[in-house]
N, C-alpha and C positions, 0 to 999 in steps of 0.2 A: 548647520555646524560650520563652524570657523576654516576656512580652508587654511590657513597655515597651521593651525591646530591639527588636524585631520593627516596633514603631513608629517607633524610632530607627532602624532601619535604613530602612525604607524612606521616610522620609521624608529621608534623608542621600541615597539613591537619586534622589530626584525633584530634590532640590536640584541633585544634580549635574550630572543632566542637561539640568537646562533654562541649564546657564551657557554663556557666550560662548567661545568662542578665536578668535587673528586668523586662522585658516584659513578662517573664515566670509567673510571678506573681501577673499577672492582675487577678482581679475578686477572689483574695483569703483573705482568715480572717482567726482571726482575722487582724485587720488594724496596720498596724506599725507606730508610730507617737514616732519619737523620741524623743521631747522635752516630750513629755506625760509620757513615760516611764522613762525616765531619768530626772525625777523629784523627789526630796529629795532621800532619801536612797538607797541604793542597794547592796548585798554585791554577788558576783561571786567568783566559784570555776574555775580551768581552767587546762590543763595540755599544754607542748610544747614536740613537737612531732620530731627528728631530721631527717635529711634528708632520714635515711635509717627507719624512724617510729619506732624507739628506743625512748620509754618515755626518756625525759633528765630533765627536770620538773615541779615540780608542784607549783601551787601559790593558795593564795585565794586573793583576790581585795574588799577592801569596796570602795563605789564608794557614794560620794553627790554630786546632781546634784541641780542647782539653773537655772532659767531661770528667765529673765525681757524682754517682748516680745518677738522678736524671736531673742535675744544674751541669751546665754545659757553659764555658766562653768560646768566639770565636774572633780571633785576633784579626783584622782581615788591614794590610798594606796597602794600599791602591798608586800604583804608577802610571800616569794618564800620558799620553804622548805629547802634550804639551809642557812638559815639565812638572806641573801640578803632581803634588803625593798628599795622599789623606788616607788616614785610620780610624777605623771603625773597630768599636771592639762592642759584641754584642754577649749579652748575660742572658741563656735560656734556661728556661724551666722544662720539663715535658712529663703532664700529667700520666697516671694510669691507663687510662685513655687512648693513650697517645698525642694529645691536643698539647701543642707548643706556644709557649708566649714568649716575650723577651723584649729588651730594651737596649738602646745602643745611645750615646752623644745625640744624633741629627737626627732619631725619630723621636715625632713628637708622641707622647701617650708611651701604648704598650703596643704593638707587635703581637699579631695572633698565624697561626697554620695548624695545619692538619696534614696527614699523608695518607695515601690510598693507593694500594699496587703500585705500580711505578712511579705515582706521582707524589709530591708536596705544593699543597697551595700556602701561599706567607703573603697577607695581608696587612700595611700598616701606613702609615703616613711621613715621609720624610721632610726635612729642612732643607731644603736643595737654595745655594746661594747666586744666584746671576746678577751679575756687575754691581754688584754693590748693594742687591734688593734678594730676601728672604723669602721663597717661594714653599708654602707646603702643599705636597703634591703624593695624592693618592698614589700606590705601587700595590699591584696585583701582581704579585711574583709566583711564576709555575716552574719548578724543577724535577725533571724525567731521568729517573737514573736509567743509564745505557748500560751501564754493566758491573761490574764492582768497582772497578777505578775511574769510569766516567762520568759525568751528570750536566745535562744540556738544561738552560735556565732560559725565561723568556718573562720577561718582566714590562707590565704597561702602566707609567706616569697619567697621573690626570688632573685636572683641574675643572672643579665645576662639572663632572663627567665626560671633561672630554680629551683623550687622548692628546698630550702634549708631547712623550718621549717612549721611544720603544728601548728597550735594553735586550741583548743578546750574550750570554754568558756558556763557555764552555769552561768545565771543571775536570783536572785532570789529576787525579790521586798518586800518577808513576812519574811524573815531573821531577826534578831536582829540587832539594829544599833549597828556598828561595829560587824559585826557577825563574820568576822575571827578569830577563833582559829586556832592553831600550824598545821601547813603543815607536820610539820615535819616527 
């Protein structure tokens, strides 16, 4: 056997094993109900983390959320501390189930998750722009709700499998509408 192979496999082995699924998160609380939480207001702080976990930066997000059954928007503002603002406004579905899908501008495709006990996994592919070049890059996003007004997010960028950008997101439902001030 190929020793660089041999390397690559087992180290594709170890990877896999140490990743998540929401089965892990049976039988925990509080409950994560996303159309719940992501109703009316929200405003979140966040930082993006670059491949080598060098802060590159920071944002805050006010986020309004509307639902009319289970079709859901969520308006979301983004204020990055570089001056940069960009909006996202995301159209969800949430079957019987509970299995969510949804579509936004900068993803590409459709946008899938699921939630389990405290958790939500959202899986989908963004449009991410750098200096002038259109990057699509896998986003495996985990959100842990802490309590009824909080929810801790942790989001990993990839390309080709491999970890480009980590994101860190804190959501906070007691915030001021439009609770972002200057990142800067």
């Amino acid at each position: 056997m190929n020793m660089k192979f041999g390397l690559a496999s087992a180290s594709l082995l170890v990877l896999t094993s140490c990743s998540s699924s929401l089965e892990d998160y049976n039988n925990t609380g509080p409950a994560f109900e996303l159309s719940r939480y992501f109703d009316g207001n929200v405003t979140a702080w966040g930082i993006v983390e670059d491949y080598s976990k060098k802060l590159s930066r920071r944002f805050c997000v006010d986020i309004v959320g509307t639902w009319e059954g289970n079709k859901g928007q969520l308006h979301e503002t983004f204020y990055y501390n570089d001056g940069e603002e960009q909006i996202r406004v995301w159209e969800l579905s949430q079957a019987d189930d509970g299995k969510v899908t949804g579509t936004a501008g900068d993803v590409v495709g459709q946008a899938s998750g699921s939630e389990n006990g405290t958790a939500f996994n959202w899986k989908y592919t963004l449009r991410v722009p750098v200096d002038g070049t259109e990057y699509d890059l896998a986003v495996d996003d985990w959100m842990y709700k802490l309590d009824d007004n909080r929810v801790m997010n942790r989001s990993y960028m990839s390309k080709f499998g491999v970890t480009v950008a980590e994101i860190s997101i804190f959501f906070d439902k007691t915030a001021p509408i439009r609770g972002c001030k200057s990142v800067n």
